[in-house]
N, C-alpha and C positions, 0 to 999 in steps of 0.2 A: 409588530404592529405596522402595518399600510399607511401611509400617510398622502392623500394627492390633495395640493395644494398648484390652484390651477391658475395665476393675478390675473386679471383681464388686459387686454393689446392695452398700453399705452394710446396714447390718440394722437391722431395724426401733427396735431397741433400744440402738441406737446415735445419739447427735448426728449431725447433720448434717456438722459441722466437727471430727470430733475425729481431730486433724494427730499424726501418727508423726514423728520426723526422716525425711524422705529419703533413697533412696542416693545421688541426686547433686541439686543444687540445678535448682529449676524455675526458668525463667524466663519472665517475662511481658511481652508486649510491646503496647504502645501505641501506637495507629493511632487518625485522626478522619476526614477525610475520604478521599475516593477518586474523584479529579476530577484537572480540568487545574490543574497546583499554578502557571501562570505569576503569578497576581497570588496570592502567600499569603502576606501579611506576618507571617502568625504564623507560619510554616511547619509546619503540620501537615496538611498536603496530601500523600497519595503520587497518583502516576497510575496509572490500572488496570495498564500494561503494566510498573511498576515494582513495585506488588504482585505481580503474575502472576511477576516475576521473582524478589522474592524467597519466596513461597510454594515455586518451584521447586528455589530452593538450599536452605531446609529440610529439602525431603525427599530432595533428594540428599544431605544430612546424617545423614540418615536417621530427622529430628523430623518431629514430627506435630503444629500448632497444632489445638488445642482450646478448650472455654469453659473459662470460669474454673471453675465447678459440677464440669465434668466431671474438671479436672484437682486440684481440689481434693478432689475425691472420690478419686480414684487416690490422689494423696495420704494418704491417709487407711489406704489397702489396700496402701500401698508400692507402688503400680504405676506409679512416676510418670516411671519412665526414659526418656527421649527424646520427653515431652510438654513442648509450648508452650504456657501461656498465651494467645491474642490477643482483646485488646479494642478495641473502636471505640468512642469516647466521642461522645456529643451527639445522635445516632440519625440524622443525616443521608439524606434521603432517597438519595445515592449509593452507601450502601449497598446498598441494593438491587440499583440497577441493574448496578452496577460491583463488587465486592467478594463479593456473595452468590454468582453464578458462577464466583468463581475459586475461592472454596473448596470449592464443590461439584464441582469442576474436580479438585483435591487431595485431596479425600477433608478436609476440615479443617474446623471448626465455629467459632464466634467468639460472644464476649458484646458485646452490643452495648447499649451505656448510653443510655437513652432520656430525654426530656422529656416527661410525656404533659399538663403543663402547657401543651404549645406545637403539641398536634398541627396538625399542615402549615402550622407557623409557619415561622420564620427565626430566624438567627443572630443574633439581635439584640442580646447581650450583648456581641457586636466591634465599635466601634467604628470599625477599619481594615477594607479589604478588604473582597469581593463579598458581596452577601447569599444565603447557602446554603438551600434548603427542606431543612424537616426529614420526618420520618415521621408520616403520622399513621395513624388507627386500624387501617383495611386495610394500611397497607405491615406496622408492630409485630406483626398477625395474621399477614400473610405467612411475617416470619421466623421468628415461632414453629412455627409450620406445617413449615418447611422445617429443622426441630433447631436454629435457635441459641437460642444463653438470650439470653433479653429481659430485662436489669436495668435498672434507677433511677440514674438522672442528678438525683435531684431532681424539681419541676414544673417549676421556672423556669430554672433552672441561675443561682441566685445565691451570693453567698460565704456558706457556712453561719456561718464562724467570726464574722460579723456579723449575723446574724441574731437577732430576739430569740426567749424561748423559743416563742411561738406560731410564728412564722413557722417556725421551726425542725421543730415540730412536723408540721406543713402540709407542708413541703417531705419530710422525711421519710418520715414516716408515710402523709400524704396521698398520695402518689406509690406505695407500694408497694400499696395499695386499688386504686387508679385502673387499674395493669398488671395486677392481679390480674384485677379485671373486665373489663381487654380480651380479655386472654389466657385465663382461665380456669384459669391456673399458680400452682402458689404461687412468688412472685418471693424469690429465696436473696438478690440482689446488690445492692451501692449503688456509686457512684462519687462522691468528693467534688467539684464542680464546683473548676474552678482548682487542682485537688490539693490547695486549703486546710483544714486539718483542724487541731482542738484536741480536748482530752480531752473537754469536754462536749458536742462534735457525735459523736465517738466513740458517746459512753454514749448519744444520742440512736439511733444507729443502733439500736446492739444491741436498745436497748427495745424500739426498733419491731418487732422479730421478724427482721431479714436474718440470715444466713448468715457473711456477709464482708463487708467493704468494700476498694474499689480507689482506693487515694492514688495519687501520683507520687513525693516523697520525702519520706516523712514522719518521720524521725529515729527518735528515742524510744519515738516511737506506735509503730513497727512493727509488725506483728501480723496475725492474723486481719482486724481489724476498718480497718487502715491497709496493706495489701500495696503494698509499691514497684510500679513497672511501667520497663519501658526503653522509651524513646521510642524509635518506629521514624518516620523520614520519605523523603523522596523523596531527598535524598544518599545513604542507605545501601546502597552497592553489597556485593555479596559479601564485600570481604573487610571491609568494615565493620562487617557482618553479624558477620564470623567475631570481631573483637575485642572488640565489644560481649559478645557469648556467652561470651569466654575469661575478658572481665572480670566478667562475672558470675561463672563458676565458681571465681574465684580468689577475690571477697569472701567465698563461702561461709557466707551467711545463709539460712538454710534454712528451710522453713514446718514449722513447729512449735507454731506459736499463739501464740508471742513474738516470733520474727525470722525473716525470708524470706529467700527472695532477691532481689536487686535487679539 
């Protein structure tokens, strides 16, 4: 089943982020790489054909994964009904190759959280398991190119909540300059590395100009600036798929600029 859900431009006089309740809860799912998941001691590995699988049962669901930008914007216009969040955290070069087809495949767009501190670096903050290339300048161009939102992972992908305030500031700040001048966009998004997040990496974001930021479970913080995401990996078959979603719409935390959904 097709589904185009199309919200009209925010207006010019309007915020960026300013969140309506929704009619039914969004949810957002969290994906890193997109490779052969045999050695993934952290498990966040899916394989293309396990993506491709479930890209498939979404839309025989009859959702449609979007960027974060986009579905936040709906948001905003109440058009958010059978929109997915999906984000790729770290910017891994497999996205490219493996992930950007399948959703071009589905008609689906995806925010993909970048390093631009590490262009066609590696994984190097894992200490376990294979060392992954990331993206660098041309691949980040690519995806812009091709609709998805390019956001901020940081430069380095360190724990902010440790960080002092320069450092803070660099990873931040610095990061959203950096995509801007790859891209030529202005960059809305941030991702906390680690999902590690406190009020004063919060209020860091915001200063620096983002839009939203993308935690994992950040309690309290919830919000605009700290959005849950649900971990998707390579176990989740269909109907895992389907409980994860039930269980989201059962918490019914809803994006309102104080509590989401998770």
């Amino acid at each position: 089943m097709s589904v185009d859900v199309t919200p009209p431009a925010p207006s010019g006089t309007e915020p960026f982020l300013r969140l309506r309740q929704p009619r039914t809860p969004a949810w957002v799912a969290m994906y890193h790489s997109v490779a052969d998941p045999s050695d993934d001691p952290y498990e966040i590995t899916v394989s293309p054909e396990r993506l491709g699988a479930q890209l498939r049962w979404m839309r025989r669901q009859g959702l449609r994964g979007v960027s974060m930008k986009y579905l936040l914007e709906a948001c905003a216009q109440g058009q958010e009904h059978n929109l997915v969040g999906l984000t790729f955290d770290d910017g891994y070069r497999d996205f490219a190759e493996h992930a950007l087809p399948l959703l071009q495949q589905h008609d689906c767009t995806a925010t993909v959280f970048v390093l631009p501190g590490r262009l066609d670096g590696e994984n190097a903050w894992d200490p376990l398991g294979p060392r992954k290339p990331l993206l660098g300048a041309e691949g980040i161009r690519q995806l812009a190119e091709c609709g998805m939102e390019v956001a901020s992972h940081g430069l380095s992908h360190v724990d902010l909540t440790q960080a002092d305030d320069r450092q803070l500031r660099r990873e931040v700040s610095g990061s959203r300059a950096a995509l801007h001048d790859l891209t030529g966009t202005d960059v809305q998004g941030f991702c906390y590395p680690y999902g590690h997040v406190d009020e004063r990496v919060v209020a860091a974001v915001r200063e620096a100009g983002y839009g939203y930021a993308c935690a994992i479970a950040p309690g309290p913080l919830a919000g605009t600036y700290a959005l849950p995401r649900v971990h998707v990996g390579q176990g989740d078959t269909a109907w895992r798929l389907r409980l994860k979603l039930r269980t989201n719409r059962l918490r019914r935390r809803v994006l309102d600029g104080t509590a989401v959904a998770r």
